[in-house]
C-alpha positions as CSV (number, residue, x, y, z in Angstrom):
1,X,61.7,76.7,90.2
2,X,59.1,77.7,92.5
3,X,60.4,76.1,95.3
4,X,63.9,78.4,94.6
5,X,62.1,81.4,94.2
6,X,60.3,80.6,97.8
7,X,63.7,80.3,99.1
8,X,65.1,83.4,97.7
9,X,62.6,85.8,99.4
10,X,62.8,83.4,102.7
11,X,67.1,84.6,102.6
12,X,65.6,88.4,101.8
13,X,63.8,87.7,104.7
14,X,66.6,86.9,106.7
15,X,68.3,89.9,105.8
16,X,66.0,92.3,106.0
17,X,66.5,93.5,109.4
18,X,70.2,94.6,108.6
19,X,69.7,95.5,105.9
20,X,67.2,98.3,106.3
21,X,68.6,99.4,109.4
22,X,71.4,100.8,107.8
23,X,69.8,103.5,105.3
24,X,67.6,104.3,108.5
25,X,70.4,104.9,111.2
26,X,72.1,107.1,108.2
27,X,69.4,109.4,106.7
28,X,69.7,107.1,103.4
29,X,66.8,105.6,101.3
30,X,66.0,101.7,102.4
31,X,63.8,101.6,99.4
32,X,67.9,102.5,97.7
33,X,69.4,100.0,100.0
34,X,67.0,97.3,98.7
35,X,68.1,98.5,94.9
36,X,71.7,98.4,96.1
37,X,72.0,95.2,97.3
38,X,69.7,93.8,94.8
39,X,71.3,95.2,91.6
40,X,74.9,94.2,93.1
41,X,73.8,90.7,93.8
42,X,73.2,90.0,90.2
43,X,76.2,91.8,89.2
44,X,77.8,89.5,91.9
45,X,76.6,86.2,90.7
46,X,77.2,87.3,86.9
47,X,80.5,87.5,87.5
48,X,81.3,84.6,89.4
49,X,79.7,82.3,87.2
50,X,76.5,81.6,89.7
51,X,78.9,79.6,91.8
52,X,79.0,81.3,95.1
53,X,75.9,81.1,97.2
54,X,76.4,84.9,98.4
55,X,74.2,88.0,99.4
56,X,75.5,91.5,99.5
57,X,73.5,94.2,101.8
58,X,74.3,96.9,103.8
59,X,77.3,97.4,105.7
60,X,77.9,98.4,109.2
61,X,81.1,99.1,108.8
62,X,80.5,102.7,107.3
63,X,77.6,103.5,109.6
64,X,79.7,106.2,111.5
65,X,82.0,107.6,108.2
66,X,78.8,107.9,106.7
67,X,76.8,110.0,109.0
68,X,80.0,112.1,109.9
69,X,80.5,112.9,106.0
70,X,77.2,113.7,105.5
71,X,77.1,116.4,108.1
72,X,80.9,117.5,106.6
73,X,80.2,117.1,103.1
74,X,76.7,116.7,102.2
75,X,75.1,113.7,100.3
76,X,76.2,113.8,97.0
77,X,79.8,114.2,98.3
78,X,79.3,111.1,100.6
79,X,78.0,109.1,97.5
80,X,81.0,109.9,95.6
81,X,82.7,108.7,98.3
82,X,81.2,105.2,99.1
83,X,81.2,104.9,95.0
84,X,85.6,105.7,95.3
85,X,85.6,102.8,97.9
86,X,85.1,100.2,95.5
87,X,88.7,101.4,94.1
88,X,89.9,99.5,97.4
89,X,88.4,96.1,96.6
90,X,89.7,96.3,92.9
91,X,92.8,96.8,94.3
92,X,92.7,93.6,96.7
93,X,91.3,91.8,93.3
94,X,94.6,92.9,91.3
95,X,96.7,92.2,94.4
96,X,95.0,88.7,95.1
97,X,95.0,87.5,91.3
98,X,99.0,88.1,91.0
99,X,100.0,87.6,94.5
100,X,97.7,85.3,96.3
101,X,96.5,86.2,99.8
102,X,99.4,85.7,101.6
103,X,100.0,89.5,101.2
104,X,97.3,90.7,103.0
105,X,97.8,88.5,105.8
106,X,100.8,89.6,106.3
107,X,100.3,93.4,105.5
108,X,97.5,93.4,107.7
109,X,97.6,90.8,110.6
110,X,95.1,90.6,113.3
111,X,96.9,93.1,115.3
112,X,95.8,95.8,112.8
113,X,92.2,94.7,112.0
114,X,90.5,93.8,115.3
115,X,91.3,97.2,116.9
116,X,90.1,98.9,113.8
117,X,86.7,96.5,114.2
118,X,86.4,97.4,117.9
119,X,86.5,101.5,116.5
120,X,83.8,101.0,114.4
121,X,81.7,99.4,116.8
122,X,82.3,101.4,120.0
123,X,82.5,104.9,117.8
124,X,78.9,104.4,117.2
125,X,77.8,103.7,121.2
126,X,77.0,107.7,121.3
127,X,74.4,107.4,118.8
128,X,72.8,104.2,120.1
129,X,72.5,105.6,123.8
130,X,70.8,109.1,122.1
131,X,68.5,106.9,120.0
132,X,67.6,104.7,122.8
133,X,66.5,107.6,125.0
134,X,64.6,109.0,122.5
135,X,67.0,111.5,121.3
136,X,68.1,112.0,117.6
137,X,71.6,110.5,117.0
138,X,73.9,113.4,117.6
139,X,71.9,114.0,121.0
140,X,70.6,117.8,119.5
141,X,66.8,117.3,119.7
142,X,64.2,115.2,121.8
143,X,61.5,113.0,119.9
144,X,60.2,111.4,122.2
145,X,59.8,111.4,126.1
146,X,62.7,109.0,127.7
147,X,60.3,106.6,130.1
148,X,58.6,106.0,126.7
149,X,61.8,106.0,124.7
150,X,63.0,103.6,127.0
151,X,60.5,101.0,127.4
152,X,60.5,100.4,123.8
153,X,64.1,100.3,123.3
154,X,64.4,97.7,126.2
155,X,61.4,96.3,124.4
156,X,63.1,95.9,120.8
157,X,66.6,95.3,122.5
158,X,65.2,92.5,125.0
159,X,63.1,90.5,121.7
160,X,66.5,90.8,119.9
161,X,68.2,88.9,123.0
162,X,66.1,86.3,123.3
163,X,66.1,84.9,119.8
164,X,69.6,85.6,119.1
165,X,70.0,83.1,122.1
166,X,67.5,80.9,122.3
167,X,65.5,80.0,119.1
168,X,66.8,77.3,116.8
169,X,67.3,77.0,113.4
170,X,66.5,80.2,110.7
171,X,64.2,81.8,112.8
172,X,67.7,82.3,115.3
173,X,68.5,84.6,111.8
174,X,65.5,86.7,112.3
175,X,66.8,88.2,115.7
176,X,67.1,91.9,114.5
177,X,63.7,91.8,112.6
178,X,61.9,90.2,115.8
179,X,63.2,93.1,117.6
180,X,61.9,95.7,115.2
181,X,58.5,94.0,114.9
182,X,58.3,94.0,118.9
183,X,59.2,97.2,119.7
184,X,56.9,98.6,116.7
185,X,53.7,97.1,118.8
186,X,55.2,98.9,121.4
187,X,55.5,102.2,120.1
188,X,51.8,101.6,118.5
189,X,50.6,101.4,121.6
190,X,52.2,103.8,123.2
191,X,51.0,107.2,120.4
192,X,54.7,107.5,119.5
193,X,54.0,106.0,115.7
194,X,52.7,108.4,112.8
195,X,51.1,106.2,109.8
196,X,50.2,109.4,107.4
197,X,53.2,109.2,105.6
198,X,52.1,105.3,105.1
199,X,48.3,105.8,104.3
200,X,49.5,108.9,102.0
201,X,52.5,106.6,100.0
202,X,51.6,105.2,96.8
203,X,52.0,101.4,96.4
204,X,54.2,102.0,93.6
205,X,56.9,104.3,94.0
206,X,60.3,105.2,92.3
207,X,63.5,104.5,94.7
208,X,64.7,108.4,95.5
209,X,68.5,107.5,93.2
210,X,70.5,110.4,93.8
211,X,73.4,112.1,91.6
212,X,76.9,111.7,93.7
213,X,79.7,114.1,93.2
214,X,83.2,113.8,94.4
215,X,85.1,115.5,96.6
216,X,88.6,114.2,97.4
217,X,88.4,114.6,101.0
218,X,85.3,113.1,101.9
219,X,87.1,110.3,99.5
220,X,89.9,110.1,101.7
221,X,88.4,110.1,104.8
222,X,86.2,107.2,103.5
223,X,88.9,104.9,102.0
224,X,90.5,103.6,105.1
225,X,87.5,102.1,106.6
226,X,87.3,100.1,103.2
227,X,90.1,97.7,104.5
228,X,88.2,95.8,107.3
229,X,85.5,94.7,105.3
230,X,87.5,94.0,102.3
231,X,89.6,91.4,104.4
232,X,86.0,90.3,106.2
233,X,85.3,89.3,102.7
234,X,87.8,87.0,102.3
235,X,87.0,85.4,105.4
236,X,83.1,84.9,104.5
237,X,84.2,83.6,101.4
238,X,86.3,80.5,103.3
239,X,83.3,80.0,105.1
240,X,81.0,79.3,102.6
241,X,83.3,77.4,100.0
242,X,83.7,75.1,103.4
243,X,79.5,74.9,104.2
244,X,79.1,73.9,100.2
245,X,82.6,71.7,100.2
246,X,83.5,73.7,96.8
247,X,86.9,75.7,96.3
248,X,85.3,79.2,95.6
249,X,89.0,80.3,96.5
250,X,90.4,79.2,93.3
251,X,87.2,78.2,90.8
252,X,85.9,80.9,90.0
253,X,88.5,82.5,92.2
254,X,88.5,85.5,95.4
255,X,89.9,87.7,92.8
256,X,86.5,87.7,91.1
257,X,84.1,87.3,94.4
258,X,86.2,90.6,95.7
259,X,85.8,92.3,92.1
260,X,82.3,91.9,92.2
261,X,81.4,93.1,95.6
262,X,83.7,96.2,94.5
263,X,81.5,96.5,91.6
264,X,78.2,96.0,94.0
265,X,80.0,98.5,96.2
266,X,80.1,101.1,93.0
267,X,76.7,100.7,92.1
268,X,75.4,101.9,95.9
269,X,77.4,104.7,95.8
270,X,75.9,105.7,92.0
271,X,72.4,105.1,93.1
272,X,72.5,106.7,96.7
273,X,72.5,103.2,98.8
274,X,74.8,102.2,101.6
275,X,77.8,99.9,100.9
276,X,77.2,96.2,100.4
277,X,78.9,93.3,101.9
278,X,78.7,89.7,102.1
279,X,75.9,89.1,104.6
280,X,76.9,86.3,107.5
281,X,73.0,86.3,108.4
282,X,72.1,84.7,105.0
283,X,75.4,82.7,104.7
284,X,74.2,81.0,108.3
285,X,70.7,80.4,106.4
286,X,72.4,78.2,104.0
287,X,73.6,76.1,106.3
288,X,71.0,75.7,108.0
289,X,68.9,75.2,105.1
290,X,71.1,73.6,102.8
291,X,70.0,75.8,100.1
292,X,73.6,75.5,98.2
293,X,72.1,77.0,94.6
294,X,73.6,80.0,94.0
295,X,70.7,80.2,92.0
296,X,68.7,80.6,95.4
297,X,70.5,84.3,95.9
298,X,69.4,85.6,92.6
299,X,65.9,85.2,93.3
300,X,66.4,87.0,96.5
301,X,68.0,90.0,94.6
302,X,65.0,90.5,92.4
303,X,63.0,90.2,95.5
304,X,64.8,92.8,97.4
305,X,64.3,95.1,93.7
306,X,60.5,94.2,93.8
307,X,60.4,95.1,97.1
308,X,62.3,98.6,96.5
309,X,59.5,99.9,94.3
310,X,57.2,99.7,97.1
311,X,56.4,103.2,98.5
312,X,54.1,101.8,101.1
313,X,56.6,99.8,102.6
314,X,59.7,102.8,102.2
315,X,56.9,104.9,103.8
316,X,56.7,102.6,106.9
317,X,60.3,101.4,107.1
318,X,60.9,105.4,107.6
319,X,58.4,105.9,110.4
320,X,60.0,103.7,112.1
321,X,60.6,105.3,116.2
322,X,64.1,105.8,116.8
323,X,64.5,104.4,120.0
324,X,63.6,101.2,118.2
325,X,66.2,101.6,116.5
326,X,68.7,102.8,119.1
327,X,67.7,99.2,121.2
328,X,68.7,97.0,118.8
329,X,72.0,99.4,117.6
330,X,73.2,98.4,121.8
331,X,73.5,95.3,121.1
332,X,74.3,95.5,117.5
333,X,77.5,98.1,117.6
334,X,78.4,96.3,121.0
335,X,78.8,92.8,119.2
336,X,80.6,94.4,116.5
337,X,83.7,95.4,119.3
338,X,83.1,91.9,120.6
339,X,83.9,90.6,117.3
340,X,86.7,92.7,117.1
341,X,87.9,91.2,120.1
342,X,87.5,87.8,119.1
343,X,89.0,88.6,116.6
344,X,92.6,88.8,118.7
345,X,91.5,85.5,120.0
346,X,90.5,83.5,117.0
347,X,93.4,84.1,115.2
348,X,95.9,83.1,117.8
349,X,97.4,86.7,117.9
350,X,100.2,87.4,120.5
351,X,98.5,90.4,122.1
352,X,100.7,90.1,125.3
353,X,104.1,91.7,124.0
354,X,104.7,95.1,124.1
355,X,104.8,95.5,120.7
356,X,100.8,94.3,120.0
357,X,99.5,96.3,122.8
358,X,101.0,99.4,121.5
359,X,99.7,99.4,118.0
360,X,96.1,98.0,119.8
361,X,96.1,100.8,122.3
362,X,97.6,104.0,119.9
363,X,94.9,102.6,117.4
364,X,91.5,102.8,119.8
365,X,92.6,106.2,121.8
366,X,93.0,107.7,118.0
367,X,90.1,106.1,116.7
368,X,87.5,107.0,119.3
369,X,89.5,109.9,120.4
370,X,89.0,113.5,119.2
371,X,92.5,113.3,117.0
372,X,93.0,114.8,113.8
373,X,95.4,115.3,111.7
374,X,95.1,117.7,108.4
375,X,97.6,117.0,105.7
376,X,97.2,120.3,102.8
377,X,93.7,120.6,102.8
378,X,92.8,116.5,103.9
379,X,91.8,116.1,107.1
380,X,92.3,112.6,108.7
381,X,90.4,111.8,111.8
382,X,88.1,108.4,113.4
383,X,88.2,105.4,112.1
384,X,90.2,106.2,108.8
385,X,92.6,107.7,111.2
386,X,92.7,104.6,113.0
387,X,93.3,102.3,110.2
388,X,96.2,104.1,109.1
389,X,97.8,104.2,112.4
390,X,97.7,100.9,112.9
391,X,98.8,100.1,109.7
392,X,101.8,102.2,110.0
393,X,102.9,101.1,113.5
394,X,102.8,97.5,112.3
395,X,105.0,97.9,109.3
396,X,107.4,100.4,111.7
397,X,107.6,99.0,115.0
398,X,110.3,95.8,114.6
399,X,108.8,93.2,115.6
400,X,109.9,91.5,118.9
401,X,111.3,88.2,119.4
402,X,109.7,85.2,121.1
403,X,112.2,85.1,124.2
404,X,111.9,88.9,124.9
């Protein structure tokens, strides 16, 4: 049992990096996040029968509907939203469980998706280039002179490289935290780091759970962006059920693995966290490890609660420079397009006909365009606006035939 526990907080470990940087890049709690992804976890694994070595933490995905609803909307409104995304996973449960997932391969092919990734990741390259040069995200204010800014950006950006690319085994996992930890020392050195708030924290602290309200338009505007990660789910789910050699598709079934990360997904938005996902970083871990135990993943949840009772460490997690952060988001939102990309690729998409490179071009200029569209009192714009475009042009546009 020891041993497990051990290897619980080692996964934590592994997805600390991520899943911190989330609630930081947002204005959210991480001491939240931690409660978040802990608390769905357990949910997780309840209701899959401890089968299905999985963690949830923070998503990327909603990085940029996030901070735009915030400023729109406020918090409590953007809670209410996150919490109405789960409605989007129930209803891929409900639809997988009678249908299969046939459906949603065809409803939404890679055509649709990988633009819709590449929005998310390239909508966010504003903030990253602000943060890196030592601005605040939206570019309004200056924190920090830009040689310093810089240096430590480069700093946490160039650790990140070089063990995402050349360590070995589970420390390859620990790319983003090496590139925190790195460009801290940095910014230590360099006078840009204030430790009051750390030395003034108390070791035990209360997680800052907020009350969300709801607001259908924030809701709306959120919804859409629910679709790519909902589908990344099932895909992360294949994956593992083939690193175990189990059939997680059908015992205890995808309709229960994508009911209980909607379920996780609910209990963020209630308790002020970011959505949760299914976390590649600790699904590599288990392969590398060969820690199978779903077991494992439950110990890692009640580490990540521990952990988000820890004022000290909320304290120093939010003193964290930005332009640490903005280094690492380069590569971070970058490799998110890429994947999007891939995405095309991987999947053997035809994205040479006419038809694929209009619904892949319309999508992008909308998504990272200045478009809006207001429908009564809705208002429709980025990456919701995206998904629904290309959504719409692929179920429109006939589709062409092979000789044409």
């Amino acid at each position: 049992m020891l041993k497990e526990i051990v290897i619980g907080a080692q996964m934590l470990f592994v997805a600390f990096g991520a899943l911190v940087l989330v609630p930081l890049l947002t204005g959210l709690s991480p001491a939240v996040a931690l409660l978040s992804a802990g608390i769905g976890t357990l949910i997780f694994q309840f209701l899959t029968g401890r089968q299905v070595p999985i963690f949830l933490g923070s998503s990327f995905a909603f990085i940029a509907p996030i901070i735009a609803a915030q400023q729109q909307w406020g918090l409590a409104a953007t809670q209410g939203a996150i919490l109405s995304v789960s409605l989007v996973y129930f209803a891929f449960a409900l639809a997988i469980y009678f249908l299969g997932t046939g459906f949603i391969h065809r409803l939404f092919p890679p055509v649709v998706i990988a633009p819709v990734i590449m929005v998310i990741g390239l909508s966010l390259a504003p903030s990253a280039t602000n943060m890196a040069m030592g601005l605040s995200g939206d570019g309004s204010q200056v924190l920090f002179s830009k040689t310093n800014a810089l240096c430590v950006a480069s700093t946490a950006l160039l650790a990140t490289i070089i063990v995402a690319l050349y360590c070995k085994g589970l420390s390859k996992l620990l790319a983003i935290l090496a590139g925190i930890g790195s460009g801290y020392l940095l910014s230590f050195f360099l006078g840009m780091t204030d430790f009051t708030p750390v030395n003034a924290a108390a070791w035990f602290s209360l997680p800052p759970i907020t009350k969300p309200s709801f607001n259908l338009e924030a809701i709306i505007f959120m919804l859409p962006v629910a679709l790519a990660p909902a589908i990344e789910h099932i895909g992360d789910v294949a994956v593992i059920a083939q690193i175990c050699e189990k059939p997680f598709i059908t015992k205890p079934g995808l309709h229960k693995t994508m009911a209980g990360d909607g379920i996780a997904v609910a209990i963020a938005g209630c308790l002020g966290g970011p959505p949760v996902t299914t976390y590649s970083e600790v699904t590599g871990a288990v392969s590398i490890t060969g820690a199978k135990n779903a077991q494992i993943m439950i110990y890692a949840a009640l580490t990540a609660i521990v952990l988000a009772f820890s004022g000290k460490l909320a304290a120093l997690l939010s003193s964290m420079p930005t332009p640490i952060m903005g280094g690492i988001m380069l590569l971070l939102f970058g490799s998110i397009a890429a994947m999007g990309a891939r995405t095309l690729l991987d999947k053997d998409a035809d994205i040479c006909n006419e038809r694929s490179v209009v619904i892949i071009a319309l999508t992008l200029v909308v998504g990272l365009g200045t478009l809006s569209v207001e429908i009564g009192f809705v208002k429709l714009q980025g990456i919701g606006l995206a998904a629904i475009v290309a959504i719409l042009l692929n179920l429109l546009l006939p589709k062409l035939s092979q000789q044409s």
